[in-house]
VEXDREN-2710 file (C-alpha; in Angstrom, 1 decimal):
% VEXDREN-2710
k/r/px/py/pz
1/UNK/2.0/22.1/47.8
2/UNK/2.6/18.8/45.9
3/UNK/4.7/19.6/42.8
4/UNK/4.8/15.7/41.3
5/UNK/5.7/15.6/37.9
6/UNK/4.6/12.2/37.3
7/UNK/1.0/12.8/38.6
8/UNK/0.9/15.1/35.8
9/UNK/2.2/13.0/33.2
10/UNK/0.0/10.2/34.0
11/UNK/-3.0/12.1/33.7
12/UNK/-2.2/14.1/30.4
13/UNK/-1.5/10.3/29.3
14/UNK/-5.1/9.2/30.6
15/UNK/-6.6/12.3/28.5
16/UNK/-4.6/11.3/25.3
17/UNK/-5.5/7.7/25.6
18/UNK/-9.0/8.7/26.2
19/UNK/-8.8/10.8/22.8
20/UNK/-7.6/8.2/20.9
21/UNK/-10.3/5.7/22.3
22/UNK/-13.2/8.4/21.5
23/UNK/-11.6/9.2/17.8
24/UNK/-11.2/5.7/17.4
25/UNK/-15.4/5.1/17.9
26/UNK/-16.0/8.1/16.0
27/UNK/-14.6/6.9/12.6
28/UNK/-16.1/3.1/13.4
29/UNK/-19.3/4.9/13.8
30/UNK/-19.6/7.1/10.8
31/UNK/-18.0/3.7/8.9
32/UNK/-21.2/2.0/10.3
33/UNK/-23.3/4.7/9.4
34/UNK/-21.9/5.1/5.8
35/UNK/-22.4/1.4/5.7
36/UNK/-26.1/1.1/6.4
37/UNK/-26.5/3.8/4.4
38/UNK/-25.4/2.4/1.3
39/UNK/-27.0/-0.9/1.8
40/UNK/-30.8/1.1/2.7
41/UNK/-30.2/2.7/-0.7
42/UNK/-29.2/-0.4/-2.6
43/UNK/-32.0/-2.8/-1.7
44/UNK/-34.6/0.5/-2.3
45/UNK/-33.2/1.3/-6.0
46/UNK/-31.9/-0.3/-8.5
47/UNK/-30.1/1.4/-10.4
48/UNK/-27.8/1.5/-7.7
49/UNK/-28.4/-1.8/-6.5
50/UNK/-26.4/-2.7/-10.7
51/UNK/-24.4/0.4/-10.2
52/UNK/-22.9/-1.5/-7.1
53/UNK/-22.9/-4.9/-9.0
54/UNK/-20.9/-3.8/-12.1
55/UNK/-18.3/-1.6/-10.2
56/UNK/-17.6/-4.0/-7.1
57/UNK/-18.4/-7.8/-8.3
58/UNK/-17.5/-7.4/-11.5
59/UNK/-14.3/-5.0/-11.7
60/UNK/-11.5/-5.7/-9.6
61/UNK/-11.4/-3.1/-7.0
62/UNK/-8.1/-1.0/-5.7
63/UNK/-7.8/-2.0/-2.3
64/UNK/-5.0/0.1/-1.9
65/UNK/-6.8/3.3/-3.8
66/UNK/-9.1/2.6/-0.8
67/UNK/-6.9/3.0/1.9
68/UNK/-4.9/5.4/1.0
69/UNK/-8.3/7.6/0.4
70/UNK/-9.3/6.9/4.1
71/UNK/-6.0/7.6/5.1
72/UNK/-5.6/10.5/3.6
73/UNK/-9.3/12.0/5.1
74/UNK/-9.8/9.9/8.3
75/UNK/-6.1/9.2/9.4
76/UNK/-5.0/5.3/10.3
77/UNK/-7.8/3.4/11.1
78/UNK/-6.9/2.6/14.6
79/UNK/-5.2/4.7/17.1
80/UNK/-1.4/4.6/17.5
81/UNK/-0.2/4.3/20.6
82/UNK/3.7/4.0/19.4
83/UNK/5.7/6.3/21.3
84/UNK/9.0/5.8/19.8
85/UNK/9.0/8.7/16.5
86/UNK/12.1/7.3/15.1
87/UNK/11.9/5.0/11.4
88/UNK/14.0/3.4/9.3
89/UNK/15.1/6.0/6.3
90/UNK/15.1/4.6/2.6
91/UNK/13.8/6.9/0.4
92/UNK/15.0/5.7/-3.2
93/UNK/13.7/6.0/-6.6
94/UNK/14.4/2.9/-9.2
95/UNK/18.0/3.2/-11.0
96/UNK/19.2/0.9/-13.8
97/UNK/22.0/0.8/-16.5
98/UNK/19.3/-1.0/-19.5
99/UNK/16.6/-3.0/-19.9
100/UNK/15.3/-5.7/-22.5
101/UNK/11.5/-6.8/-22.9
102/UNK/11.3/-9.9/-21.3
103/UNK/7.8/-12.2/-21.0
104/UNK/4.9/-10.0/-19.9
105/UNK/7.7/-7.4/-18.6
106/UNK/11.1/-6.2/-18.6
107/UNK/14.4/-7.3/-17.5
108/UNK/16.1/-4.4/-16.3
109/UNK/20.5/-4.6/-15.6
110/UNK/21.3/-3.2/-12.2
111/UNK/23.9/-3.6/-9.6
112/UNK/25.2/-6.3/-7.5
113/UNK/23.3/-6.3/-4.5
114/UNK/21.0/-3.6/-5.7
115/UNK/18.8/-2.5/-3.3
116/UNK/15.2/-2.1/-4.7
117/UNK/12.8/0.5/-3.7
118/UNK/9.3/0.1/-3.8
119/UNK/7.5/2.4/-7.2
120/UNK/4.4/3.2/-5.9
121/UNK/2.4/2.9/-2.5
122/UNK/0.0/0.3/-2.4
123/UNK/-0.2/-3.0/-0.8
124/UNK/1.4/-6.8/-1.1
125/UNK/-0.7/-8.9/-2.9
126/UNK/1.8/-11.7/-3.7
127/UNK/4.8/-12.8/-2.3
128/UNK/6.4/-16.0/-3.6
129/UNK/8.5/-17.8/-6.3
130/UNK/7.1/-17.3/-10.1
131/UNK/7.6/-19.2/-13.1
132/UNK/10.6/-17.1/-15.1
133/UNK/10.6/-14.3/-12.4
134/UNK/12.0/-16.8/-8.9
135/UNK/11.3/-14.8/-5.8
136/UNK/8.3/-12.4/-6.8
137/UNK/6.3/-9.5/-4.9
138/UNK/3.2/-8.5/-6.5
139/UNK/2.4/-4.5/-5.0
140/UNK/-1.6/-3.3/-5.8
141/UNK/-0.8/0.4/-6.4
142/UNK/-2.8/3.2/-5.4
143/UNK/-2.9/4.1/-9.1
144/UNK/-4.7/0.9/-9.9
145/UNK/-1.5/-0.7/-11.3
146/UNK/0.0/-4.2/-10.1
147/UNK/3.9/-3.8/-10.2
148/UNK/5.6/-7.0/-10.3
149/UNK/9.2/-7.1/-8.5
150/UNK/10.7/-10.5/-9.9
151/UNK/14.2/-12.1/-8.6
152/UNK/14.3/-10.4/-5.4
153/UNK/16.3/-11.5/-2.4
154/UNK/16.1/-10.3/1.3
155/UNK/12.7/-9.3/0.9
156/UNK/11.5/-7.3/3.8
157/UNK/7.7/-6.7/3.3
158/UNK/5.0/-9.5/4.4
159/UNK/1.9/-10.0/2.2
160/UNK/-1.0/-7.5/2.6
161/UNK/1.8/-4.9/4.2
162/UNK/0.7/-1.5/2.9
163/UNK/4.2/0.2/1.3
164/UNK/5.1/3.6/0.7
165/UNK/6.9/4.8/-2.3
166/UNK/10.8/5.0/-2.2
167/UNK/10.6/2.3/1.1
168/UNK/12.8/-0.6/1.2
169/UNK/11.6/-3.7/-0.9
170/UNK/14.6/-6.0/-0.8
171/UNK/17.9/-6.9/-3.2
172/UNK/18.9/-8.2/-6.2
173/UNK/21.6/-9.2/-8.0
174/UNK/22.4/-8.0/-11.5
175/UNK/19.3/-8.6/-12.9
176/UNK/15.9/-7.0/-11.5
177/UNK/12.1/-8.4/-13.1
178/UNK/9.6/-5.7/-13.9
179/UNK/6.0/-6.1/-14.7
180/UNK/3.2/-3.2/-15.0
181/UNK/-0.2/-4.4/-15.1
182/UNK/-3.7/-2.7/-14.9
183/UNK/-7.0/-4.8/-15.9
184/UNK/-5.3/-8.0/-17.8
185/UNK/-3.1/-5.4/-19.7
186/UNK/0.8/-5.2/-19.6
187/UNK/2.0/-1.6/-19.9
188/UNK/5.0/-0.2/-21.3
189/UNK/7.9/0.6/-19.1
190/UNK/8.8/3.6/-20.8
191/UNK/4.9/5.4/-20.1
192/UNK/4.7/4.3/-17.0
193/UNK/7.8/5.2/-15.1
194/UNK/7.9/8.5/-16.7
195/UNK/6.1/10.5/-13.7
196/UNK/6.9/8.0/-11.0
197/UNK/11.0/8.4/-11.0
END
């Protein structure tokens, strides 16, 4: 009797791959169906047809709300096929000594080479230098808010990255830029932090 482990492994491998593949069609699928779907029922009514204008061309739309709802009901949108389960751990929440209003934000007082976590989840919509802020990243949160992350150094996320909250965002030195924005409106600091650290 042939007892060859590897002849098993490779086919258990085959069926996994195959699983993946097969889920993988399934959620492009029902995304298709979904899809046609909605655009049957749009050009047939129209009071969906201005439903779907007023909420989709005319508000700004959460891209990051979005996936994170897929995520959270159809799993990543394509299959993974990393087999190494180790990651990089940084799990922080935002520490600071004071802050001052400054512009259409804050200027909050942190360490020397402070290393600055990322708020909320959601995903890089800006990365680049800004007038009064130098090196800025602009995050769309999940919650609909745009968290600006002025005079950052080191920054180790890449535009349209999705980020998780508490991940890695990059340093700064003394001095760390903070602006909240949802629709055109700057919130307060103060409101908004309260339930996220």
């Amino acid at each position: 009797m042939n007892n060859n482990p590897s002849k098993f492994l490779k086919k258990k491998e085959l069926k996994t791959n195959h699983n993946k593949f097969v889920s993988f069609l399934n959620k492009t699928l029902l995304c298709f169906i979904i899809f046609t779907i909605c655009l049957i029922l749009m050009k047939n009514n129209d009071e969906i047809k201005s439903f779907v204008w007023e909420n989709v061309y005319q508000d700004n739309i959460s891209f990051a709300y979005i996936n994170n709802l897929y995520n959270k009901y159809f799993g990543d949108i394509l299959p993974s096929y990393d087999t190494n389960d180790t990651k990089e751990v940084f799990k922080e929440t935002l520490e600071y000594k004071s802050y001052n209003k400054y512009y259409d934000g804050y200027k909050l007082e942190v360490n020397n080479s402070y290393l600055v976590p990322i708020i909320e989840s959601g995903i890089v919509v800006y990365v680049n230098q800004m007038d009064n802020y130098g090196n800025t990243v602009i995050i769309e949160g999940v919650d609909g808010v745009d968290i600006w992350y002025g005079n950052i150094e080191n920054i180790n996320v890449k535009l349209y990255d999705y980020v998780s909250k508490g991940d890695f965002l990059g340093e700064c030195n003394n001095s760390l830029y903070l602006v909240f924005e949802k629709g055109g409106e700057y919130l307060d600091i103060d409101a908004y932090l309260k339930n996220k650290i």
